[in-house]
C-alpha positions as CSV (number, residue, x, y, z in Angstrom):
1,X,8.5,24.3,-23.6
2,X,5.2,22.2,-25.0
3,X,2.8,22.8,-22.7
4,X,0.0,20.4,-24.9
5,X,0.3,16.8,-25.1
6,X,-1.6,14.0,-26.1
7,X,-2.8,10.4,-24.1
8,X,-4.0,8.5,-26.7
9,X,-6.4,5.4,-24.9
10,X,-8.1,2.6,-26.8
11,X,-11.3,2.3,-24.4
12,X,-12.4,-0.9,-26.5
13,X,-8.7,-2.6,-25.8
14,X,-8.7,-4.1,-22.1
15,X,-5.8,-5.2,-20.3
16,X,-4.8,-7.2,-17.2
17,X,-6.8,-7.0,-14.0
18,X,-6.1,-3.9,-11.6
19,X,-6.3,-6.0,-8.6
20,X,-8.1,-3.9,-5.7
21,X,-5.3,-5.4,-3.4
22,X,-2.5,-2.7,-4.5
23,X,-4.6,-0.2,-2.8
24,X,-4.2,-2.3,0.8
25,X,-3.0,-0.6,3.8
26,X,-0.5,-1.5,6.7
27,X,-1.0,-1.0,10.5
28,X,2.7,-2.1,12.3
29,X,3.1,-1.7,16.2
30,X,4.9,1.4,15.9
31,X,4.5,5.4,17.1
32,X,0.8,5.8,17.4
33,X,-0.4,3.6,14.7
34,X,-2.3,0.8,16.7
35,X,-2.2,2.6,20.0
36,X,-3.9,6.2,19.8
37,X,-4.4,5.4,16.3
38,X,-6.8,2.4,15.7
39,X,-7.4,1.7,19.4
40,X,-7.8,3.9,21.8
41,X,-9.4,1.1,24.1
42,X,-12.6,0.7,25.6
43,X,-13.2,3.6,28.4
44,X,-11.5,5.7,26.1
45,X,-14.2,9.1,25.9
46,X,-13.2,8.8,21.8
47,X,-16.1,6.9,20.0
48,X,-15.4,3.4,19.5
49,X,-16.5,-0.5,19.0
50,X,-14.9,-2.6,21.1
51,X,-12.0,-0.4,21.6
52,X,-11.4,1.0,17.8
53,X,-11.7,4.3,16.7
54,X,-15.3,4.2,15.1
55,X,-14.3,7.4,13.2
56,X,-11.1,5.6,11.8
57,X,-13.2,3.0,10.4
58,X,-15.7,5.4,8.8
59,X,-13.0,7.2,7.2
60,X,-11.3,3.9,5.9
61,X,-14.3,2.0,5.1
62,X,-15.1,5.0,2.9
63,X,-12.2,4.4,1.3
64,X,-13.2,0.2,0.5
65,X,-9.8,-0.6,1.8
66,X,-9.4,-3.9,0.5
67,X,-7.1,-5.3,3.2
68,X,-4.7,-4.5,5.9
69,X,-1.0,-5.9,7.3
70,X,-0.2,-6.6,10.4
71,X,1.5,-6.8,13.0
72,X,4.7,-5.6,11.0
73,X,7.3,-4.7,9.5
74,X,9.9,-5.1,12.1
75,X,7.7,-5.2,14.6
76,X,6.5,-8.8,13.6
77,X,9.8,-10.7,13.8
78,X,9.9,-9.3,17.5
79,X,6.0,-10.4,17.9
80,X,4.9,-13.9,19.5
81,X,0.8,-14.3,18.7
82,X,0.5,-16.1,22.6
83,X,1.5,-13.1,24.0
84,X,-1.7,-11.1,22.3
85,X,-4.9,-13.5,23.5
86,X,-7.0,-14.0,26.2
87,X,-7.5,-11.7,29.0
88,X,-6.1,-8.5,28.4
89,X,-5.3,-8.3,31.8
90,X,-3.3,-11.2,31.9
91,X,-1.5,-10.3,28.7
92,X,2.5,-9.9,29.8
93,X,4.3,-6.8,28.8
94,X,6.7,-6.6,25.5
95,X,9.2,-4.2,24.0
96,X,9.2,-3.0,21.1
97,X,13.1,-2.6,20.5
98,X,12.7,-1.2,16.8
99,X,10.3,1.4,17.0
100,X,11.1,3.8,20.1
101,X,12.2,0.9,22.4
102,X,9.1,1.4,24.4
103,X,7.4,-1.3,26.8
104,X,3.7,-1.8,25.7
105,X,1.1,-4.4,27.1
106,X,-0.3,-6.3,24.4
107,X,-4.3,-4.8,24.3
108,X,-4.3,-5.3,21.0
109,X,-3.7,-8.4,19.9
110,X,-5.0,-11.2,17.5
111,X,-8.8,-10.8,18.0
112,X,-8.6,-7.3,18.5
113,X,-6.8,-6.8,14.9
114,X,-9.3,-9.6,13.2
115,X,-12.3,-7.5,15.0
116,X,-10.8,-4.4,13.3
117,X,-10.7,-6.2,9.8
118,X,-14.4,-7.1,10.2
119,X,-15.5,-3.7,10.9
120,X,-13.2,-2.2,8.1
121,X,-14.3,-4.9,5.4
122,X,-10.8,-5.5,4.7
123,X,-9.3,-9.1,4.1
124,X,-6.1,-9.4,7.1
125,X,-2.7,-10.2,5.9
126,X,-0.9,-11.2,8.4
127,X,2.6,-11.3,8.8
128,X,4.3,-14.0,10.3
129,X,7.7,-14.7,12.5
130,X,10.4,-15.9,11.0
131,X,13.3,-13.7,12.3
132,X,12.9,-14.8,16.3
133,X,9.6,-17.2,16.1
134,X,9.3,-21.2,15.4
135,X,7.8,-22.8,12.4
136,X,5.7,-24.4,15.3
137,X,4.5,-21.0,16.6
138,X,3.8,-19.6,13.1
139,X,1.8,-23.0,11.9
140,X,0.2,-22.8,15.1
141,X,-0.9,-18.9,14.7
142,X,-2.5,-20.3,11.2
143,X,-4.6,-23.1,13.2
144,X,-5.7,-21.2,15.6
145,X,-7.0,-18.4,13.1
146,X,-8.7,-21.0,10.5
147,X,-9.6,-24.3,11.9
148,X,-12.8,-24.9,12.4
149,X,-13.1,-28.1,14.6
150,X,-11.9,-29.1,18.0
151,X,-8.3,-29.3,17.8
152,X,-5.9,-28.4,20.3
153,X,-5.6,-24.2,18.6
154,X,-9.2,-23.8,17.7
155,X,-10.5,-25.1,21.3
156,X,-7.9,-22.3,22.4
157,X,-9.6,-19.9,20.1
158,X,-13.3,-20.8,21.8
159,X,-11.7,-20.3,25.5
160,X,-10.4,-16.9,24.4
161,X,-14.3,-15.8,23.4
162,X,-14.2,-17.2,19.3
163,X,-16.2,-19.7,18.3
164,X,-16.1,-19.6,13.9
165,X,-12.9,-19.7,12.8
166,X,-11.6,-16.2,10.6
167,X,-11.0,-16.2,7.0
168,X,-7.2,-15.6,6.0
169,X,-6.1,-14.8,2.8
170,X,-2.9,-13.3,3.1
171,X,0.3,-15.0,5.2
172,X,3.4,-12.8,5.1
173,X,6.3,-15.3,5.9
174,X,9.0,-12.7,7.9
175,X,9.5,-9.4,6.7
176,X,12.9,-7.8,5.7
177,X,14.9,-11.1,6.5
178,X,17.9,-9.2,4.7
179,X,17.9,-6.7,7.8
180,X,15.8,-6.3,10.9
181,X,14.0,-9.6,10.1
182,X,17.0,-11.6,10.4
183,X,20.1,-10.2,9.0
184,X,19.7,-13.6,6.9
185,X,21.6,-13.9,3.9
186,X,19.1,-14.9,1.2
187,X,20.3,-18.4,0.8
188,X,19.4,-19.0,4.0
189,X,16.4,-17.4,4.1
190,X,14.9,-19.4,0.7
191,X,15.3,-22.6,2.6
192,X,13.2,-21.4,5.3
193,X,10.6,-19.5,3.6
194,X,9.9,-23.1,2.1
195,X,10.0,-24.9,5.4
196,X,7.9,-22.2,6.8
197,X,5.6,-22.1,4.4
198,X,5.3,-25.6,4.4
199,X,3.5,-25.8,7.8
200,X,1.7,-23.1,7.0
201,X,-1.6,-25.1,6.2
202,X,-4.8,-24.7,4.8
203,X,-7.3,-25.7,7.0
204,X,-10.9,-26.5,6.0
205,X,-12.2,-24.0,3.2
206,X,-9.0,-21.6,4.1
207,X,-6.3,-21.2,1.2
208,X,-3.7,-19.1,2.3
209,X,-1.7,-17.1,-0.2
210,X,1.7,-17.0,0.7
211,X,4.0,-14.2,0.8
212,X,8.2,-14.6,1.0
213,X,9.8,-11.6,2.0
214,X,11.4,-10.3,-0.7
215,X,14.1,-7.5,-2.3
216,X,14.5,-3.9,-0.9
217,X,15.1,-1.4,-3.9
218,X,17.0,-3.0,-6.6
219,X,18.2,-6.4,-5.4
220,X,17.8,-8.8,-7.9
221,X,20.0,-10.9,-6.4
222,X,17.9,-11.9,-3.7
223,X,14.2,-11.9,-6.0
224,X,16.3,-14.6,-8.2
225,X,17.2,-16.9,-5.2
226,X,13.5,-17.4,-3.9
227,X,12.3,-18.0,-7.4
228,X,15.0,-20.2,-7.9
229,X,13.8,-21.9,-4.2
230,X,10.4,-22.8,-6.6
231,X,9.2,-25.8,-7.5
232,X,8.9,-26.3,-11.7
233,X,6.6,-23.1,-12.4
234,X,6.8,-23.6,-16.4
235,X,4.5,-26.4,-15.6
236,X,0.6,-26.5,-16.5
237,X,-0.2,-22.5,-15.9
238,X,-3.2,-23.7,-13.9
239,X,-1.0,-25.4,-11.6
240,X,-0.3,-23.1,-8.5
241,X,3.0,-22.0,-7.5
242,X,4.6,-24.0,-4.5
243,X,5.6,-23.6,-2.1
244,X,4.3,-19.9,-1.8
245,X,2.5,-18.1,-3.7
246,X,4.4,-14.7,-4.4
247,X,7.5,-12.4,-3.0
248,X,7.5,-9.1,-1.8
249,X,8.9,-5.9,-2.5
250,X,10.2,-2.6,-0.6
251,X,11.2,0.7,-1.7
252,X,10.8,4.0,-0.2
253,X,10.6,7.9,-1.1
254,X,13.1,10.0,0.1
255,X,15.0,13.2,-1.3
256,X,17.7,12.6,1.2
257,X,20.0,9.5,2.7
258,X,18.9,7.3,5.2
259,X,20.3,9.6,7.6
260,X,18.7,12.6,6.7
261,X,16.2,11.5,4.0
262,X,14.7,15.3,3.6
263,X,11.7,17.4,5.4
264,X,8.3,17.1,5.0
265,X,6.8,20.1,5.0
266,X,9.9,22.4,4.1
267,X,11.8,21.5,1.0
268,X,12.8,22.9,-2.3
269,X,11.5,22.7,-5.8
270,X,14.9,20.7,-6.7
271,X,13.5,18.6,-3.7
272,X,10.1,18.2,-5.4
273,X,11.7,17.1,-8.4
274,X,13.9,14.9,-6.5
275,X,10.8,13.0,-5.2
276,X,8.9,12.9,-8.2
277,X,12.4,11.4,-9.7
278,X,12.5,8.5,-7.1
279,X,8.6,8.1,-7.2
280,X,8.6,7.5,-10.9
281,X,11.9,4.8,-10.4
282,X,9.3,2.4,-9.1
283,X,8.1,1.5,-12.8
284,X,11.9,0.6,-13.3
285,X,12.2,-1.8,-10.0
286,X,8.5,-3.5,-11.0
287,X,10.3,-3.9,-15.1
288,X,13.5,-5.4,-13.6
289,X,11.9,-7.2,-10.7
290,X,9.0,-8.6,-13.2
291,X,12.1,-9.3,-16.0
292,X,13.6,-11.5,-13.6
293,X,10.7,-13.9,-12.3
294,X,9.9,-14.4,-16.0
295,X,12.7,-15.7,-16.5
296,X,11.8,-18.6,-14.2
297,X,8.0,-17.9,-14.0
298,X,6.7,-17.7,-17.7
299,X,3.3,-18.4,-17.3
300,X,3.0,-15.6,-14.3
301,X,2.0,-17.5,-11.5
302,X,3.9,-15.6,-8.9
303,X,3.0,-12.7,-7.6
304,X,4.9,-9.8,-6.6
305,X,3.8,-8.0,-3.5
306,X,5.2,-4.4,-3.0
307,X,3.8,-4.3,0.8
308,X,5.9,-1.7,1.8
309,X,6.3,1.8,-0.3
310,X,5.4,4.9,0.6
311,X,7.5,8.6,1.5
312,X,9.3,8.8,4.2
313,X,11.0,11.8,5.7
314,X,12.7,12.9,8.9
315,X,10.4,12.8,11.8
316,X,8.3,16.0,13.3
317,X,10.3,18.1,15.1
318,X,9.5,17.7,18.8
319,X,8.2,14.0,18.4
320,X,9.6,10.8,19.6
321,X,12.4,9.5,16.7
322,X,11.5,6.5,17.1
323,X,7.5,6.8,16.4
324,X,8.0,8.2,12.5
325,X,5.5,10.4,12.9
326,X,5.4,13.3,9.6
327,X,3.2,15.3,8.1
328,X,1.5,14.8,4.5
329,X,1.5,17.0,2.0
330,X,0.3,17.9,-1.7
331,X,3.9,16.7,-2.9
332,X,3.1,13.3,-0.8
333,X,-0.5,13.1,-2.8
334,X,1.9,13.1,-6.5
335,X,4.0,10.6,-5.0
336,X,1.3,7.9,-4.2
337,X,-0.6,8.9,-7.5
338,X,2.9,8.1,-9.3
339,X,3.2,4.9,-7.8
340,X,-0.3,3.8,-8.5
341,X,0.2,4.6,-12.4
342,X,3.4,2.1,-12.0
343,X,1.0,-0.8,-10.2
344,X,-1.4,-0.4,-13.0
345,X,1.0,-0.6,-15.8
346,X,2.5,-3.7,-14.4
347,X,-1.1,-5.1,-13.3
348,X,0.0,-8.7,-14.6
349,X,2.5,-8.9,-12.4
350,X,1.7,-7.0,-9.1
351,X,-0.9,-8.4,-7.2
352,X,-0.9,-6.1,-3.7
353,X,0.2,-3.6,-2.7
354,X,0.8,-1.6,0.9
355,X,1.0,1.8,1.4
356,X,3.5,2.4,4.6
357,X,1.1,3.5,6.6
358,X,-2.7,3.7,7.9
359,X,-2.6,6.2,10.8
360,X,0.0,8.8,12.0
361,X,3.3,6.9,10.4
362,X,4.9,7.7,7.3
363,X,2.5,8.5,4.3
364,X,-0.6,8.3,6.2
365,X,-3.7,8.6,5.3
366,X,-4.6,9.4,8.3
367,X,-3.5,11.7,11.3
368,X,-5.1,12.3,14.8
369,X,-4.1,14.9,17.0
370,X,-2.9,13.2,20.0
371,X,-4.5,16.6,22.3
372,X,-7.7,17.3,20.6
373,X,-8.6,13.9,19.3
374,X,-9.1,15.3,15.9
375,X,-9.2,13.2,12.7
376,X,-7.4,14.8,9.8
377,X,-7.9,13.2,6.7
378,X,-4.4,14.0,4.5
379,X,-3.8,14.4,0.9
380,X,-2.7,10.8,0.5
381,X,-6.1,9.7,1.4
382,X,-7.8,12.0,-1.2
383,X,-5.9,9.8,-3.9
384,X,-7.0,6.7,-2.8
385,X,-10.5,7.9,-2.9
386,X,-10.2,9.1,-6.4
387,X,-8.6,6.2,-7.8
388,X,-11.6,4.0,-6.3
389,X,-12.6,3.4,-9.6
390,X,-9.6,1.2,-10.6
391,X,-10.3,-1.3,-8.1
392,X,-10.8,-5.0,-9.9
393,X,-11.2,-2.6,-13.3
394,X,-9.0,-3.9,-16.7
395,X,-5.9,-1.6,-17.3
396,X,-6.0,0.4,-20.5
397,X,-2.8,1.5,-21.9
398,X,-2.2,5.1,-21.6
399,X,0.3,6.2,-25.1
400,X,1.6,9.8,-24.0
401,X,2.7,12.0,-26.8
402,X,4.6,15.4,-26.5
403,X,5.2,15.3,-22.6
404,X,8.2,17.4,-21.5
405,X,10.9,16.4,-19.1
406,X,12.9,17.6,-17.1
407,X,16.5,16.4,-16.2
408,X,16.7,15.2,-12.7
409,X,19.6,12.9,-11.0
410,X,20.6,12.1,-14.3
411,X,17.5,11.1,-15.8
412,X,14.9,12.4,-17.9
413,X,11.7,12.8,-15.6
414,X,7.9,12.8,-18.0
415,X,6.7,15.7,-16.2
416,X,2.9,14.4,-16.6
417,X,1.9,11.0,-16.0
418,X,-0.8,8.7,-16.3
419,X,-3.2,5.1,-16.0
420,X,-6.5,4.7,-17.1
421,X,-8.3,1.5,-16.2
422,X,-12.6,-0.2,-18.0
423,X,-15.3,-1.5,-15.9
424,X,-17.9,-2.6,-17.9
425,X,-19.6,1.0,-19.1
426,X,-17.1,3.3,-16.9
427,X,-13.6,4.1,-17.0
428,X,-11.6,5.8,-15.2
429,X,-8.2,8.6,-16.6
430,X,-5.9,9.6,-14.0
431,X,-3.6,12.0,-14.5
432,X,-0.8,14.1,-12.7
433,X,1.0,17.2,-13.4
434,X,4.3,16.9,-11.6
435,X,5.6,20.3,-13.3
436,X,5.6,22.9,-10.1
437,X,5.0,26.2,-12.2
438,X,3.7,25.3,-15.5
439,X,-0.3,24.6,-16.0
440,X,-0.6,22.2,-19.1
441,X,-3.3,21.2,-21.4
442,X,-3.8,17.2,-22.3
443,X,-5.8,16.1,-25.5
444,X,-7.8,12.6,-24.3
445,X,-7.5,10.7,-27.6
446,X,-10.6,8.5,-26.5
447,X,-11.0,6.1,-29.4
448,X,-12.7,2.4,-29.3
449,X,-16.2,3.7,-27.5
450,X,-18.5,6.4,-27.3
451,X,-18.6,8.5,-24.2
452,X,-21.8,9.7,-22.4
453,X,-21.3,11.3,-19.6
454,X,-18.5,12.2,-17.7
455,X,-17.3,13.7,-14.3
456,X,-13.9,15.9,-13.5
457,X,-12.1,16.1,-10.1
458,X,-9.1,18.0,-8.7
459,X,-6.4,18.0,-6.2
460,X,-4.4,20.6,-5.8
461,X,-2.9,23.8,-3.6
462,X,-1.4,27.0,-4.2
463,X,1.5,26.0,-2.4
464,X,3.5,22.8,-2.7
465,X,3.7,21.8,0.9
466,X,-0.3,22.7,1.6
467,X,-1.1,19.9,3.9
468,X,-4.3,19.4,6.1
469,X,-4.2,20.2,10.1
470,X,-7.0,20.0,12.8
471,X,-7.4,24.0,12.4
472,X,-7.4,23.5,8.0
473,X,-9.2,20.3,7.2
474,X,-9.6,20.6,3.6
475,X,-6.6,22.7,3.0
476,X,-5.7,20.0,0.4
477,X,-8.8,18.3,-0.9
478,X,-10.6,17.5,-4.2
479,X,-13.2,19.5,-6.1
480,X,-15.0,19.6,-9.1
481,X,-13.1,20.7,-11.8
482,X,-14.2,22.5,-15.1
483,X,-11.5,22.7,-17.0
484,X,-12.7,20.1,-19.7
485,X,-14.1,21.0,-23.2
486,X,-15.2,18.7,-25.9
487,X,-12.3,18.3,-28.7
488,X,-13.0,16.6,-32.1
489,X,-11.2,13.0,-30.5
490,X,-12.5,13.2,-27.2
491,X,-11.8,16.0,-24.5
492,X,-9.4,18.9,-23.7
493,X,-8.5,19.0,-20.4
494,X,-6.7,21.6,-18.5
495,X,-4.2,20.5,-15.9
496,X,-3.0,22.7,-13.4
497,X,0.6,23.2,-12.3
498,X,1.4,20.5,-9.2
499,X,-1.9,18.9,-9.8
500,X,-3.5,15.2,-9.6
501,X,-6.6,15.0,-11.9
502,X,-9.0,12.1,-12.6
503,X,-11.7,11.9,-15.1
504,X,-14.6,9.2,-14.9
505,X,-16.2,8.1,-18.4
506,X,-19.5,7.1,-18.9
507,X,-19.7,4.5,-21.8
508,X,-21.7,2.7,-24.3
């Protein structure tokens, strides 16, 4: 077994855009994401602004999350905005039949969420109800977010304590219409993701970009339909797409079924494989996915949205089933940093993307003990902070020569991969060794542009499901790293066994 290969990167040939979006986040009313996660309400003794956790901010504004969904998933084709505004109070009482059929009072609602995106920095997405809502309610929802003067929704707005109007980028339209959003076959549902859309307006300086939901997995089927549902996109390419802007994707990490999809903390090496396997088969979906819209969008002008992907495992043993609540470990870390080399090679197609999700659900990035109050930071979040540099950088094609494989569900799996984006005079290499025993060397083939300084960080563990807890906070967390000599076309750099790597390039 080769344990030297090659990435070979022209730093002087930029690529398409690495939009900052794919590194967005996604807050659903479910477990102890909103409640005991971002809000912990007002009298709460935890620090907080208004209700939020302040120390959830911090830790997410530190990250330069670029924006968040909400209210769902599920959750949101169960969720009527009326029932979140004015007077907490007043507020009446909900259940939330998919996530733990629990009853819960509304506190946090639509001002309480856009108050949150203010203090994060982060541009709302906002997901809309199409499974059990009107096309009234939803263009309603839209007026009273954006308008600015007196109508009916934006004097409703001002009662409730609002005077501007919010900025809204994003508008999710449904979520998972092919199951809990609807059970909707997706004929039907293309006929109303256009009517909805329709009355979905732009008011004032407002343009909302529009978001169908789209496939799970592999369904071409249904990402067809909606772009056949288009009006003519070979038109002018400066012509924007109508009568929404892009369609979403789904797909989840698992080493099991959806009845028992696998542990988090106690699995196998076949397991990690397995999940490295089913990681890496999200550059397939984004080729097949992307092969189909070009068939009926040549010029690009949809986007595809992949607002739901992360792992997801069987829940903690002792916690509520319905809450989703599992730990995160280095293995979870490999998995995101997999996925975000797929959204980079596919950067002129995949516009946003949502990591499923912020606080104590699925792949978080991050945990708080619901005893203690303690904030762990997991090794998911350590990803997103390395890869900062990508945001808004231009993707540089990574060549990979002499990578071994290994055989896994019938498949050869590249046991290292790799992205590397350009930012005026920086770049950014990251790189993952998804081999569990074997420490590897890489050769960076750096041609194009000279390099002038450079920095090397690490994230790694002795033991594959190292994971952080109030008692170990930085069990799994990134240092320098020195294992980096100067080779006649660039560096040599040493990549340990189960390890996520990232080098940052000074240029001129």
């Amino acid at each position: 077994m080769a344990t030297t290969a090659t990435a070979i990167i022209d730093l002087d040939v930029p690529g398409a855009t690495i939009s900052r979006h794919v590194y967005g986040h996604f807050a659903e009313h479910l477990g102890r994401c909103i409640y005991g996660g971002f809000w912990v309400g007002e009298d709460s003794p935890i620090p907080n602004v208004r209700g939020i956790r302040s120390d959830v901010v911090a830790a997410l504004r530190a990250l330069q999350i670029p924006n968040l969904r909400w209210p769902g998933g599920c959750f949101a084709d169960d969720y009527h905005w009326r029932d979140g505004i004015g007077p907490r109070d007043q507020r009446p009482r909900m259940v939330n039949s998919h996530w733990g059929d629990v009853v819960e009072d509304n506190a946090f609602g639509t001002h309480e969420f856009m108050d949150l995106c203010e203090l994060l920095d982060a541009a709302p997405y906002v997901s809309g109800n199409v499974g059990s809502g009107t096309v009234q309610e939803m263009s309603e929802w839209v007026e009273y977010l954006t308008r600015a003067d007196d109508s009916p929704m934006a004097a409703l707005r001002r009662a409730n304590g609002r005077d501007e109007p919010w900025r809204v980028p994003f508008w999710g339209l449904g979520n998972e219409a092919w199951g809990c959003g609807g059970n909707l076959r997706v004929e039907q549902f293309a006929s109303l993701a256009r009517q909805y859309a329709t009355y979905s307006r732009n008011h004032g300086g407002n343009e909302l970009y529009r978001v169908a939901a789209g496939a799970s997995d592999a369904d071409l089927h249904w990402t067809e339909t909606l772009m056949r549902s288009f009006d003519d996109l070979a038109a002018d390419p400066a012509e924007p797409p109508r009568p929404f802007q892009a369609v979403s994707l789904h797909y989840y990490t698992m080493t099991g079924t959806w009845g028992d999809k696998g542990d988090a903390t106690e699995f196998s090496t076949d397991e990690w494989y397995t999940a490295m396997a089913r990681a890496h088969r999200m550059d397939e979906l984004l080729t097949r996915h992307s092969t189909v819209m070009d068939r009926y969008d040549p010029h690009r002008k949809v986007g595809l949205v992949v607002d739901e992907w992360g792992t997801w495992w069987n829940v903690a043993k002792g916690t509520n089933p319905g809450f989703l609540y599992q730990q995160n470990t280095l293995r979870d870390a490999l998995v995101a940093s997999v996925h975000f080399d797929a959204f980079h090679r596919h950067a002129e197609r995949v516009v946003m993307a949502n990591i499923a999700q912020t606080v104590n659900v699925l792949q978080a990035m991050i945990l708080t003990d619901p005893d203690s109050g303690a904030l762990v930071l997991t090794p998911t979040y350590h990803v997103f902070a390395m890869n900062a540099g990508h945001h808004d950088a231009s993707a540089l094609a990574v060549h990979l020569r002499d990578v071994d494989t290994r055989t896994v569900e019938g498949a050869e799996l590249p046991l290292v991969s790799a992205s590397a984006s350009v930012k005026g005079d920086s770049a950014l290499v990251s790189l993952s060794n998804l081999d569990v025993d074997t420490d590897r060397t890489i050769v960076l083939d750096l041609r194009g542009r000279d390099v002038v300084g450079y920095e090397v960080r690490v994230l790694t563990a002795p033991a594959l499901d190292a994971h952080n807890t109030p008692e170990r906070l930085d069990a799994v967390a990134p240092t320098a790293h020195d294992g980096v000599r100067s080779h006649p076309r660039g560096f040599e750099l040493d990549l340990p066994a189960h390890s996520y790597v990232t080098v940052s390039l000074d240029l001129r």
